[in-house]
N, C-alpha and C positions, 0 to 999 in steps of 0.2 A: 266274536266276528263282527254284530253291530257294532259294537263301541269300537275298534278299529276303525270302521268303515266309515263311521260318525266321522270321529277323527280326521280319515284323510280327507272328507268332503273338506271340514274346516282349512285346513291346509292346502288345499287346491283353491279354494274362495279366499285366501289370504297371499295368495299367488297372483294369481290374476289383478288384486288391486292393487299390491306393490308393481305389478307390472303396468298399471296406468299412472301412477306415480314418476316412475320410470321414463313416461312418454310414449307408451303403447296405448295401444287400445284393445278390446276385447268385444265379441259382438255378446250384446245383452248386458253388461259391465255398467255399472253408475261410475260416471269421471271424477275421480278423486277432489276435492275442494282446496285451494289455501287459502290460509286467515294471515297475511301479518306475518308470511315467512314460516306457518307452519301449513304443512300439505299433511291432508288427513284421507284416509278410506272413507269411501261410500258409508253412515252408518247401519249396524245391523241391531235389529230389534231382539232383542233377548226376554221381555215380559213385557205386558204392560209398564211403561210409565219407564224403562229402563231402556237403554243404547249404548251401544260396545262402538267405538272404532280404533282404530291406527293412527299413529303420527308421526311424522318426520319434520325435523331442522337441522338443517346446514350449519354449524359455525364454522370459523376458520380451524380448527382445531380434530374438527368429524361431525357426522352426522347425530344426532341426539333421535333415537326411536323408542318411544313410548305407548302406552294403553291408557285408553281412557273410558273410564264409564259415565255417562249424563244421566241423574234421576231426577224426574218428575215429581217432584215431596207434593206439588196441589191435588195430586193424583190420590185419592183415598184409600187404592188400593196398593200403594206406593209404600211403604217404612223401612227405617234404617235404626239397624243397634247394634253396641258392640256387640264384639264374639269373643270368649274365652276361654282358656282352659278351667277344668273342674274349681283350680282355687289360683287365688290371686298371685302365691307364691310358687306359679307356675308356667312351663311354655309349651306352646303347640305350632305345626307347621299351618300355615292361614287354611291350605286345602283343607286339612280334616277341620279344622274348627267349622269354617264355612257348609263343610258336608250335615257336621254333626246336626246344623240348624237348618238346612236345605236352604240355603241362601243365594241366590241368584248371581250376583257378585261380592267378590269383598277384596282389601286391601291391607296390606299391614299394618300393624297402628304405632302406638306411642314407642319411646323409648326403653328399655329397662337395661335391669342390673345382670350384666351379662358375665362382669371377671372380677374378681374381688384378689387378685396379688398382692395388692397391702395388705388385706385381713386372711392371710392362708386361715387363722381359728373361724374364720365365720364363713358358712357354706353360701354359697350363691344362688341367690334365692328367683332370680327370673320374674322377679318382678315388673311393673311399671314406675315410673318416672311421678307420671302425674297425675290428678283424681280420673277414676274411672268407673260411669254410671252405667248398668245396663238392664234395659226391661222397665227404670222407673228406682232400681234398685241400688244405692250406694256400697261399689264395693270397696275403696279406699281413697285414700288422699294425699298428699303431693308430697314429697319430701322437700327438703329446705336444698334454695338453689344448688349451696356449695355440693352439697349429696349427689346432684344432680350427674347419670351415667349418661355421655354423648356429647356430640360439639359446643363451644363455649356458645352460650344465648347471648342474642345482641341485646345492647342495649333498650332496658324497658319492659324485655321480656321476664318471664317467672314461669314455675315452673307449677305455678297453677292454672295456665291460659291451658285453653281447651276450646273442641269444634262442639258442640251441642244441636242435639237434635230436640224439641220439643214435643209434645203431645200435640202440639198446636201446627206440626206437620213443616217446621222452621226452623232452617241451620242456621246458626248464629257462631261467632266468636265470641267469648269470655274466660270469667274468672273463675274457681271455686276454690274457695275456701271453707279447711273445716271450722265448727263453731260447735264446740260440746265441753260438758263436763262432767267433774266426777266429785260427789256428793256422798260423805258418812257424816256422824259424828263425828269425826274431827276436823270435816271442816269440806270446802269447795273448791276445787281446782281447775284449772284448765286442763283440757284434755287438749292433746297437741300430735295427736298423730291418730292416723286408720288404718291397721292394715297394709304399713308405708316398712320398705328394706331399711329406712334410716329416720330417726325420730332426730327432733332440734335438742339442741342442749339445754341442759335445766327440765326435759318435759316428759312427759308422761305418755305413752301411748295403748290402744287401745286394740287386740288382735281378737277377731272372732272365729269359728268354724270356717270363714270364707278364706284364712288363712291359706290353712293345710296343714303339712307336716313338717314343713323345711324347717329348720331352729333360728331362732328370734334372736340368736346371738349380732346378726350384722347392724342390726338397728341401734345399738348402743358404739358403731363405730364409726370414725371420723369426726367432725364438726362442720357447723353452720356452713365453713367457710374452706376446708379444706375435705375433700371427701377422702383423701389417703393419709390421714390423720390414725393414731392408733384405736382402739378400744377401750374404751371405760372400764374403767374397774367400779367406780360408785356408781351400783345399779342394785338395783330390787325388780321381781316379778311376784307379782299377785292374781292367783287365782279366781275370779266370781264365778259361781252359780246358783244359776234362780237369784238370783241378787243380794248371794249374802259370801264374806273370802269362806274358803275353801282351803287353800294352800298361799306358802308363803315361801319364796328361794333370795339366794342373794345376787343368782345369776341367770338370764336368760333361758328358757328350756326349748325344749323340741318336740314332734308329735303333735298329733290329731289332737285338736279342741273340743273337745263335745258338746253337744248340742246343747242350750241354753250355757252356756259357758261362755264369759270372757277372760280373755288375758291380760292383764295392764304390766308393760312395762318401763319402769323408770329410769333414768339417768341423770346424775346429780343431785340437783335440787330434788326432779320428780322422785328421785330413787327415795330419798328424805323423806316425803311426802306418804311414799306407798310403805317405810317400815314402821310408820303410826298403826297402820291398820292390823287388826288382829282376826283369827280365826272363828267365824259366826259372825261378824262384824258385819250391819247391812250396809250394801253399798249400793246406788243409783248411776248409773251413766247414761248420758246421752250424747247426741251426737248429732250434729247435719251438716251437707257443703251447701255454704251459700255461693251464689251468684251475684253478680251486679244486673242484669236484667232480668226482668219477669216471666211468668209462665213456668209451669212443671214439666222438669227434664224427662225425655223417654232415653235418652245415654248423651253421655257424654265420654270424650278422649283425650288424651294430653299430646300435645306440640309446643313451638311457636307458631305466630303469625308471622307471615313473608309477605305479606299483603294487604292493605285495608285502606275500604273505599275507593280502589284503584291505585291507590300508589304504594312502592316497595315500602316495607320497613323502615327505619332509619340505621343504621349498622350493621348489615346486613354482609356476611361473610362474600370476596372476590376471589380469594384464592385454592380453596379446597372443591376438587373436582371429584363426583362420583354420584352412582346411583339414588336416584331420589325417590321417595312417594311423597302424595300432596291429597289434602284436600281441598276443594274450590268451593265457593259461595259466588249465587249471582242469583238474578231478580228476587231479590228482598228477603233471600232464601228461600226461596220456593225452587230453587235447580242446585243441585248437589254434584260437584264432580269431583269423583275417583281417580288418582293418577300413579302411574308409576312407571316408571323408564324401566328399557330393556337392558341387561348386563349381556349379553350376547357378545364375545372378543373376537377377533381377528375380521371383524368386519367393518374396519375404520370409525369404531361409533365412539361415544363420548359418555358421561357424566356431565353436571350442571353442579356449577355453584348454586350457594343461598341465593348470591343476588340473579342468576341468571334466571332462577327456579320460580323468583317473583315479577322475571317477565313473560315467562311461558306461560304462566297459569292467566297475566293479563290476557296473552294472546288467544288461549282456551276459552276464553270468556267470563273468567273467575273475577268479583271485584272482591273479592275479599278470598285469602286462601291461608294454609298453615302448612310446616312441613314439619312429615312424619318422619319414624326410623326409617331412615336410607340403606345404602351400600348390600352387604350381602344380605339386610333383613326386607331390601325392598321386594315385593309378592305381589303378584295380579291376577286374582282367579276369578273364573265365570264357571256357569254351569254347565251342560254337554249337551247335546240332543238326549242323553240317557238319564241327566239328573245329576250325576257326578261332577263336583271339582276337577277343574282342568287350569294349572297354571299357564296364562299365556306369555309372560316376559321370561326371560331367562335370569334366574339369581344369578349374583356374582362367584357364589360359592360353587356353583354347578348343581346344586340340591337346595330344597329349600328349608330356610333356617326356622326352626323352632322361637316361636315370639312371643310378647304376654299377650297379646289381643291384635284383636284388627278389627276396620269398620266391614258390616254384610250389610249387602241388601237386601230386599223382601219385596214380591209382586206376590199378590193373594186377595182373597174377600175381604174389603176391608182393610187392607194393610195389615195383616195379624198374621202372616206367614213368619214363620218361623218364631215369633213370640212365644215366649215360656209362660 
């Protein structure tokens, strides 16, 4: 009966500000603000160092209504990190993941591999797109553009750009790339994949415990350049543990990795490389994403950039319309905002292109921003008066879609809410 009652409070105080929006007033009511063509609610404080409000814009076209979250990163007691499900080749609804970590707000995150109809042999693995840090901790790394599930990237972009949050309390834009290798007797090679639905051709990849169970068959399909390309047949998978093979196949397998255990699987060339190796055979790997700026990562997430330094992109999609999320950057990264438009139909509203999405995030106050997985994956959730997850935009889907990650916030001593 509280948690109802929570509820409708919210919903009667989300009443009354669209109805000053509107052009009403309300006694006791804070007057809605516009910036630049967007009119926003009064903001509400949800934690320290954290604010929720509302937004509206007119185009010719309908109205665009979205949520937005502003975080305080100077705020010590302020941090932000991914959220995932248990393993990387997996997907969860944003709510439970966010509950799972008591997170304040969060958003949905990167892209993943959602249909695989050219490869009906290789199961769909719900992966992400593009490197994803979380806690400090590397869970994998970027597949090669062509691989790439979701709208074509405009020019310049890769499918390594990511929002990064630092230890040092700082979003930033970048790159990572992995940089690892793998080391026997017979010799040193590139390692060329983490924990990625699609390895490049000629290479080698590397699947840990952080896996899961799904089968490692899809990563041996497509190429570089076509991602509906067929499947390899010249591949090899090799077993480590404790750091010496273990097992040897000529094909991709499936199932739980156990713990001290890696998996290396090759294609082509790497396949070539890993049927050197024999049973007892010690093997070394290492691994790390670099970046082009400094400072240790506390997570990072995969997107593009729509944004930087204040001005759009350059090739930046005009004609595809539909639900977005976004992340923003402004003051030097020290303010972080959360975005995502509502799907809600039959109320005249809209979707935003790429390039319209890198002026809204302007008018937000974002000089630098990236967009996330849109359309039915875009999700907006805060907390309740009760502690609970409560999505506040409406999916397009009518429910909301199971994802690989999404960005949470955290208000707590110290910023260490919700950290593992």
């Amino acid at each position: 009966m509280k948690q109802q009652l929570g509820k409708f409070r919210t919903v009667a105080a989300l009443a009354v500000a669209w109805g000053l929006l509107a052009g009403g007033t309300a006694a006791g009511a804070t007057r809605a603000s516009a910036d630049g063509g967007v009119i926003r609610t009064a903001p509400t404080r949800l934690a320290r160092g954290v604010t929720y409000t509302e937004f509206r814009m007119r185009l010719p076209r309908g109205i665009v209504h979205g949520h937005l979250l502003t975080v305080d990163l100077s705020d010590p007691a302020v941090s932000v990190d991914l959220l995932h499900p248990a393993a990387v080749a997996a997907r969860a609804p944003v709510s439970e993941l966010a509950d799972d970590r008591d997170a304040v707000g969060a958003v949905n995150g990167d892209f993943f591999d959602i249909s695989e109809a050219q490869h009906p042999q290789a199961k769909v693995t719900g992966s992400s797109v593009g490197p994803a840090v979380e806690s400090g901790r590397e869970l994998k790394a970027a597949v090669p553009d062509g691989q790439r599930f979701g709208p074509t990237l405009p020019p310049g972009a890769t499918t390594e750009d990511v929002l990064t949050i630092g230890y040092d309390h700082r979003a930033r834009l970048d790159r990572l790339a992995l940089r690892g290798t793998v080391r026997s007797h017979e010799g040193s090679w590139p390692l060329r994949g983490l924990n990625q639905y699609a390895l490049p051709q000629g290479g080698i990849g590397a699947y840990t415990p952080l896996w899961g169970a799904v089968s490692r068959e899809r990563a041996v399909c497509g190429t570089d350049t076509d991602r509906g390309a067929g499947c390899d047949t010249d591949t090899a998978e090799v077993t480590i543990r404790h750091g010496r093979v273990v097992q040897t196949t000529a094909r991709p397998g499936a199932g739980v990795i156990q713990r001290g255990s890696v998996v290396l699987v090759g294609r082509e060339q790497g396949a070539r490389r890993l049927r050197t190796l024999h049973r007892g055979e010690r093997v070394h790997i290492g691994h790390r994403l670099v970046g082009h700026l400094p400072g240790r990562l506390r997570c990072a997430v995969g997107g593009f950039p729509v944004l930087r330094h204040g001005r759009p992109a350059r090739g930046l999609d005009t004609a595809a319309v539909t639900m977005r999320t976004s992340v923003g950057i402004a003051d030097r990264g020290r303010t972080l905002f959360l975005m995502a438009l509502d799907g809600e139909k039959g109320k005249h509203q809209t979707g935003l292109t790429v390039r319209e999405l890198a002026k809204l995030m302007t008018l937000l106050g974002a000089r630098d921003a990236m967009d996330l997985d849109g359309g039915g994956s875009s999700t907006f959730v805060t907390q309740d008066p009760y502690g609970e997850a409560e999505v506040r935009n409406h999916p397009t889907d009518g429910r909301e879609r199971p994802v690989a990650n999404a960005v949470g916030v955290f208000s707590g001593v110290g910023g260490l809410g919700g950290f593992s």
